[in-house]
C-alpha positions in Angstrom: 150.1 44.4 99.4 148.3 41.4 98.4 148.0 39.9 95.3 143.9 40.2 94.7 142.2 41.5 91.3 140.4 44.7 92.6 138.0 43.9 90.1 137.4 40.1 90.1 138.8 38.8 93.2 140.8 36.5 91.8 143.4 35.4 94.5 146.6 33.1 94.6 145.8 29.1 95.0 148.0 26.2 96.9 148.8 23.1 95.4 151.8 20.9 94.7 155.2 20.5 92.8 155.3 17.2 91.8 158.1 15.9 91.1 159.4 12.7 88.8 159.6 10.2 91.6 155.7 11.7 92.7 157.6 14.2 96.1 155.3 16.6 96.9 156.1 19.7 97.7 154.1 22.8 98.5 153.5 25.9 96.1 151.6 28.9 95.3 149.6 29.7 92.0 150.1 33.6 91.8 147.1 35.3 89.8 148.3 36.8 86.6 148.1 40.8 88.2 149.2 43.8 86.1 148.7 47.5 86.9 146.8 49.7 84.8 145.6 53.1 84.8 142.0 53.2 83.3 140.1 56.6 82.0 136.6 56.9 83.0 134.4 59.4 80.4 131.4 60.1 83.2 134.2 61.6 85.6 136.4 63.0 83.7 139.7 60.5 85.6 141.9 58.1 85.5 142.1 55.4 88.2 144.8 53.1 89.0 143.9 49.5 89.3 145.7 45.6 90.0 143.9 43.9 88.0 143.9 39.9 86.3 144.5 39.7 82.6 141.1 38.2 82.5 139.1 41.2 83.9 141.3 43.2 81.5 139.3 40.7 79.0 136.1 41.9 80.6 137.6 45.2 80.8 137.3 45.4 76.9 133.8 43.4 76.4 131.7 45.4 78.9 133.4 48.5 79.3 135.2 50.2 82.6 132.3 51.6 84.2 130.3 48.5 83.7 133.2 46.3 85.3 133.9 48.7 88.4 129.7 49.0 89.0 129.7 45.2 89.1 132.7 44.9 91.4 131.4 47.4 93.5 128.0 45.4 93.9 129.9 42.0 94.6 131.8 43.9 96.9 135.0 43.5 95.2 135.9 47.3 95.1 135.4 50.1 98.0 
């Protein structure tokens, strides 16, 4: 499985390892993913998402519902 935010988006980025006499080498920049299980009031479940440590930010400013209706819009989640 990939590592995307379900919520966000938020994917892994390329750039370089530099090193002291300036080699470059190629690298990945992982997103920051954890799993979490998130309970939502208006149906009564829990549902099991990867998400970034900043949506979890989002998460607790907006609210669950609020996050997963705007990922839904941006196309984000199914």
């Amino acid at each position: 499985m990939s590592r995307v935010c379900e919520l966000t988006g938020k994917k892994a980025m390329v750039g370089n390892n530099v090193s002291h006499a300036m080699n470059r080498t190629k690298r990945k920049f992982n997103a920051n993913l954890v799993k979490k299980r998130f309970y939502i009031p208006e149906d009564d479940s829990w549902v099991t998402l990867k998400v970034s440590t900043s949506a979890l930010k989002t998460i607790n400013k907006i609210g669950i519902t609020a996050a997963i209706k705007d990922a839904k819009s941006k196309g984000f989640l199914k």
